[in-house]
N, C-alpha and C positions, 0 to 999 in steps of 0.2 A: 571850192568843191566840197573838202570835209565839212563849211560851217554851213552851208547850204543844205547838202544831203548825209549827213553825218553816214547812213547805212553805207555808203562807196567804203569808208572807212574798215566797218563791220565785215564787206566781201575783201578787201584787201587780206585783213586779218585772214583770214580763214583760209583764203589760199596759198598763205604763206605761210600759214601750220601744217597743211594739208601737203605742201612741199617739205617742211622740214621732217612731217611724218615720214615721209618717203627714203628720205639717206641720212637722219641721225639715228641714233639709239636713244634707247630710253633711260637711261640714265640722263644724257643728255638734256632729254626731253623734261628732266624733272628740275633738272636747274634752270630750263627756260623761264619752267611754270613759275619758279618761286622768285625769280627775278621781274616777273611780271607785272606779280601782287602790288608790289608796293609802286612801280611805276603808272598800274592803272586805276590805283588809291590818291594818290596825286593829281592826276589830270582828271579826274569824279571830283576830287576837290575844288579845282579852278575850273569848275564846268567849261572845261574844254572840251568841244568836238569831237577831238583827237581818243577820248575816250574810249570810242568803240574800238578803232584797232587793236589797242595789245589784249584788251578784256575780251575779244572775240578772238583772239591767238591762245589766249591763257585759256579758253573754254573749248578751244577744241583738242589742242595739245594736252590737259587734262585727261579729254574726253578717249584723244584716243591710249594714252597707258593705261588709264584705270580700267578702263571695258575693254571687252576683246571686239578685237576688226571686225568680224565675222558671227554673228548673231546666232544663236544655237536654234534650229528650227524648230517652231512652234508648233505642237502635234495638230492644234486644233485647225492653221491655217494649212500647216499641209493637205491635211482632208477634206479643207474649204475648194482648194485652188483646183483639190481633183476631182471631188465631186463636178466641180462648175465645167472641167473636161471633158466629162464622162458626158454632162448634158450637150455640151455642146458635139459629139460625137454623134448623140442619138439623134440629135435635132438635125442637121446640115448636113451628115452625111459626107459627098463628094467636097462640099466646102469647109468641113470642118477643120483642116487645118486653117484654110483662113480666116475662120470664125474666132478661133483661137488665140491665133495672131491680132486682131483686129479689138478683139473684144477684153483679151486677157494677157496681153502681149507677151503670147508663149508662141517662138517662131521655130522650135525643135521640132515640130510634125510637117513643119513645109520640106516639101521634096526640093532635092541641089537644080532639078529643071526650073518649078516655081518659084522659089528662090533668086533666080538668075533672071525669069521672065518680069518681076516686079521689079528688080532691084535696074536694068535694064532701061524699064520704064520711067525709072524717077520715084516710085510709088511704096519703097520701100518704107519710110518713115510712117507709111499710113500702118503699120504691124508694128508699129513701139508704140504704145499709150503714150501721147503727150497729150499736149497744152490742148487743142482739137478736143480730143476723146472726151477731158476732163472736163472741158468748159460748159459742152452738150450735156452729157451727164448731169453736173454739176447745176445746170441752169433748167433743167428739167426737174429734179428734185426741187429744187429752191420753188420752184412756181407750186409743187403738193403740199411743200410744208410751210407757206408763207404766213406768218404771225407777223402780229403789229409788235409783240416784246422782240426788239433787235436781237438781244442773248439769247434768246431760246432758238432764233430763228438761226444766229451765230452757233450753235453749241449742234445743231442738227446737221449741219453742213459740216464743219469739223467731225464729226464722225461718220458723215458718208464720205468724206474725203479718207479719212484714217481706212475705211472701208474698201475704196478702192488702189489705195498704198498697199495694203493685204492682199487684196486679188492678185494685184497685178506683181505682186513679187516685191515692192519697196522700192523697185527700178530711178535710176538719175531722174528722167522726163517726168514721170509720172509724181515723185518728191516734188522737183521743181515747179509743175504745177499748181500742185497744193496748196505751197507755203504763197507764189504769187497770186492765187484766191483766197487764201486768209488776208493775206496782207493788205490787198482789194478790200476786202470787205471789212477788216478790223476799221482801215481810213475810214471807209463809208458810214462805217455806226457812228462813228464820232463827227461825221458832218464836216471833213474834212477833205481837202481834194487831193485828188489819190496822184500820186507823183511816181511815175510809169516807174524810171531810174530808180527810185530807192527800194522799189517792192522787187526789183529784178534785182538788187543786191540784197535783200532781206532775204530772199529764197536762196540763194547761193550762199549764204552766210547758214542759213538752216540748211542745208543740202547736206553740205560740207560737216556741217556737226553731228548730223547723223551718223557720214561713214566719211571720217576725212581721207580714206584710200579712194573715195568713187573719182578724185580730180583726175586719177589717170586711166580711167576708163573713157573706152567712144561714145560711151550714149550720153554720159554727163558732157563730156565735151562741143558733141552736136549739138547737144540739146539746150546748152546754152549757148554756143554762137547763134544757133537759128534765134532764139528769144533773142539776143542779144541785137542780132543782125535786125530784126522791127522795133526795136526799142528805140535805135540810134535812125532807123533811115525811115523807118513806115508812113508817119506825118509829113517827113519832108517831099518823098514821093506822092503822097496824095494832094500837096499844094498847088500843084498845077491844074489839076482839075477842080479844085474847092468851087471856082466859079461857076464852073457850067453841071457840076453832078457834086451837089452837095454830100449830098445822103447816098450815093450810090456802092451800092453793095461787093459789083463788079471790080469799081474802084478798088476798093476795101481788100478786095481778096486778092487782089493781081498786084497792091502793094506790098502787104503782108508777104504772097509764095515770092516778089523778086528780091525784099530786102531779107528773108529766112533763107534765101539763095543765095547771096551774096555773102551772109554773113558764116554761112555753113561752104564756101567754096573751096577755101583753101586748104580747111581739114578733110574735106572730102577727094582733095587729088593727092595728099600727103597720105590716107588712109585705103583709099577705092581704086587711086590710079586716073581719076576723071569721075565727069558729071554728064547728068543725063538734060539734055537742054531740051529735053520734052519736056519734061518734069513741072515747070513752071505754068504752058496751056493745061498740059494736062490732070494738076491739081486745080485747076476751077472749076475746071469740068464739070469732075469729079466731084467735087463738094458736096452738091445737092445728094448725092447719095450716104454720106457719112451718117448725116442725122438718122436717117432709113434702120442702115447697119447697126448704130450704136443703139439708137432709142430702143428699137423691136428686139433687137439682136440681143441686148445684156438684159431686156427685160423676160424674154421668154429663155435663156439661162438661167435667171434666177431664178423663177418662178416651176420651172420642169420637172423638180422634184416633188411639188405640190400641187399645182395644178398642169400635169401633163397635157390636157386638149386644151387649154385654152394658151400654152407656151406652145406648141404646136404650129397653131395659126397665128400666132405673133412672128413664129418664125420665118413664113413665109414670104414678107418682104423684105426682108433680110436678107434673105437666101435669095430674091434674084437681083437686089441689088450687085451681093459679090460676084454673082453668076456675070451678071453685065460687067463689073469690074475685072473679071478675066478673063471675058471674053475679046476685050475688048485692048487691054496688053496681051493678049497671044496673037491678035492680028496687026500689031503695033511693029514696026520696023522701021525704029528711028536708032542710026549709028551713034554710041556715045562718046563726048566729047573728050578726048584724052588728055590727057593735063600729066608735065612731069612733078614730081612730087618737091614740092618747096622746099628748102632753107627755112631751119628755126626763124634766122633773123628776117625773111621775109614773110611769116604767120604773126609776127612780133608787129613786123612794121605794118601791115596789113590792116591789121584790130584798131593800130593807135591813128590810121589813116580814116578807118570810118569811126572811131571815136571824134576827131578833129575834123569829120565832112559832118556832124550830126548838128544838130541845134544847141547843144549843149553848153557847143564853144566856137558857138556862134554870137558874138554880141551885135553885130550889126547885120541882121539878114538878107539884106540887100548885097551884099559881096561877098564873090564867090568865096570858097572855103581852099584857100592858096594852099594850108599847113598841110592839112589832111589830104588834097592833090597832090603833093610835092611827097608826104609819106607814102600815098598808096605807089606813087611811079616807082621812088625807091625800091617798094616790094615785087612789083612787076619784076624790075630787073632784073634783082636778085633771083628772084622765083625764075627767071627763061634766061640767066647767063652763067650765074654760081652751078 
């Protein structure tokens, strides 16, 4: 695994600084650092693998005594985030909390009713910027600014990315997305094929180095089991249909919402109490209107302070997508599934069960995956008798 995808290596490191930031001191922390050095001098020397672990231990453990945890607020983006507020206030009116939430993943102005009527629904993850929000965005710009120089065309996308890491606050989801579109795309300049696993450890490894305090936050945590959770199962779920619906879209999406289900489960009944098993039909549904909300939605926000009538009527479809999006959770009365909240050791055995059901560590794909059955039952157990 580390000679294959060395990055596994790199996420290891970083969650294990990102733990030790948690209950050593820093003093502590400084004899780590310096005991590091020369052990990640040596394995650089016999290019070993093993490389990136302690030197992504020593870079984030650095990272966090030298800096402080907590980034001093930036006059310039404060004024950004509220400006973009105020637009979206003027623009959407009754929907602008939503607008807000959706667009700028600020979910402080939804009321504890709407709040409760989404979260309810399943639909809650749609008001945190992730992977979604980013990809649309992200691949909308890419199509206005498309240049045949790769680095110019690399260098403009990093900075609408860095762009919407400001908006949105620097939030877990929204980081994590980022660095797995650089990581995408750095592969792809170099004409090389992009290896899902190591670009979801590469972002987690940057995640983590930004704020190695975000590992015990809920959004970083969701937000990488859901990635997590289609990284290990999303392919294997669509091989039963590869035959008869190649290319199909439906396919695509209905693997995607069950294996980001799966993979976000067990934090979500440890955190929530239970799962909303709507949630899965009714982000497909849904779907087709995301691009609506984002494309029209962040464009006539941006644009309101400048060209007010013509963000205006951008607004408009925006605004009845959300309008349709809750209208349609208020007359939703689907009971949510109650779940008692896990055992550490069955979240543990959980993750290593669909690690070991994924292709990964699979060498012969023709038979079933014993290890990872045999872990996930474990976790069952424990999870409904501990």
């Amino acid at each position: 695994m580390f000679h294959t995808r060395p990055m596994v290596g790199a996420a290891l490191g970083a969650v294990m600084a990102a733990i030790l930031c948690t209950f050593v001191p820093d003093w502590m922390l400084l004899c780590f650092c310096a005991a590091l050095i020369p052990i990640s001098a040596f394995l650089f020397r016999r290019h070993s693998a093993f490389f990136l672990l302690p030197f992504v231990l020593f870079l984030v453990l650095a990272r966090a005594v030298l800096l402080p945890t907590e980034m001093p607020p930036i006059p310039f983006l404060t004024n950004l985030r509220n400006s973009l507020r105020a637009n979206a206030d003027a623009l959407f009116s009754d929907r602008a909390a939503a607008a807000k939430g959706i667009l700028l993943g600020d979910r402080t102005a939804l009321g504890t009713e709407e709040l409760t009527q989404y979260r309810d629904a399943g639909l809650l993850h749609l008001f945190a910027v992730s992977g979604l929000h980013v990809t649309l965005l992200v691949g909308t710009f890419e199509r206005l600014v498309r240049s045949d120089r790769k680095w110019l065309s690399f260098a403009a996308v990093a900075l609408f990315l860095l762009f919407l890491c400001a908006v949105t606050g620097f939030s877990a989801s929204v980081l994590r997305a980022a660095f797995m579109l650089l990581g995408i795309r750095l592969t792809r300049m170099h004409d090389r094929q992009v290896d899902t696993p190591s670009v979801y450890c590469f972002a987690m490894a940057c995640t983590l180095l930004a704020d190695p305090l975000s590992l015990s936050s809920i959004g970083f945590q969701l937000s990488f089991a859901a990635a997590g959770g289609m990284v290990l199962l999303s392919k294997s779920l669509r091989k039963p249909f590869k035959t008869r619906f190649p290319s199909s879209r439906i396919v695509r999406a209905l693997s995607a919402a069950i294996s980001a289900t799966v993979g976000m489960l067990p934090l979500h009944a440890y955190y929530f109490g239970g799962l909303a098993w709507i949630s899965i039909p009714l982000s497909i549904v849904l779907i087709p209107t995301m691009p609506v909300i984002l494309l029209f939605g962040f464009s006539a926000v941006l644009l309101y302070g400048v060209l007010p009538h013509a963000a205006t009527l951008l607004s408009y479809p925006a605004y009845g997508a959300m309008q349709l999006l809750y209208l349609i959770t208020q007359r939703l009365d689907a009971p949510l599934l109650s779940l008692p909240a896990p055992h550490p050791w069955a979240i543990v055995l959980w993750y290593l069960g669909l690690l070991f059901c994924s292709r990964l560590f699979l060498p012969n794909r023709k038979r079933p995956p014993w290890i990872g059955l045999a872990l996930l039952t474990g976790s069952v157990l424990i999870w409904f008798l501990v």
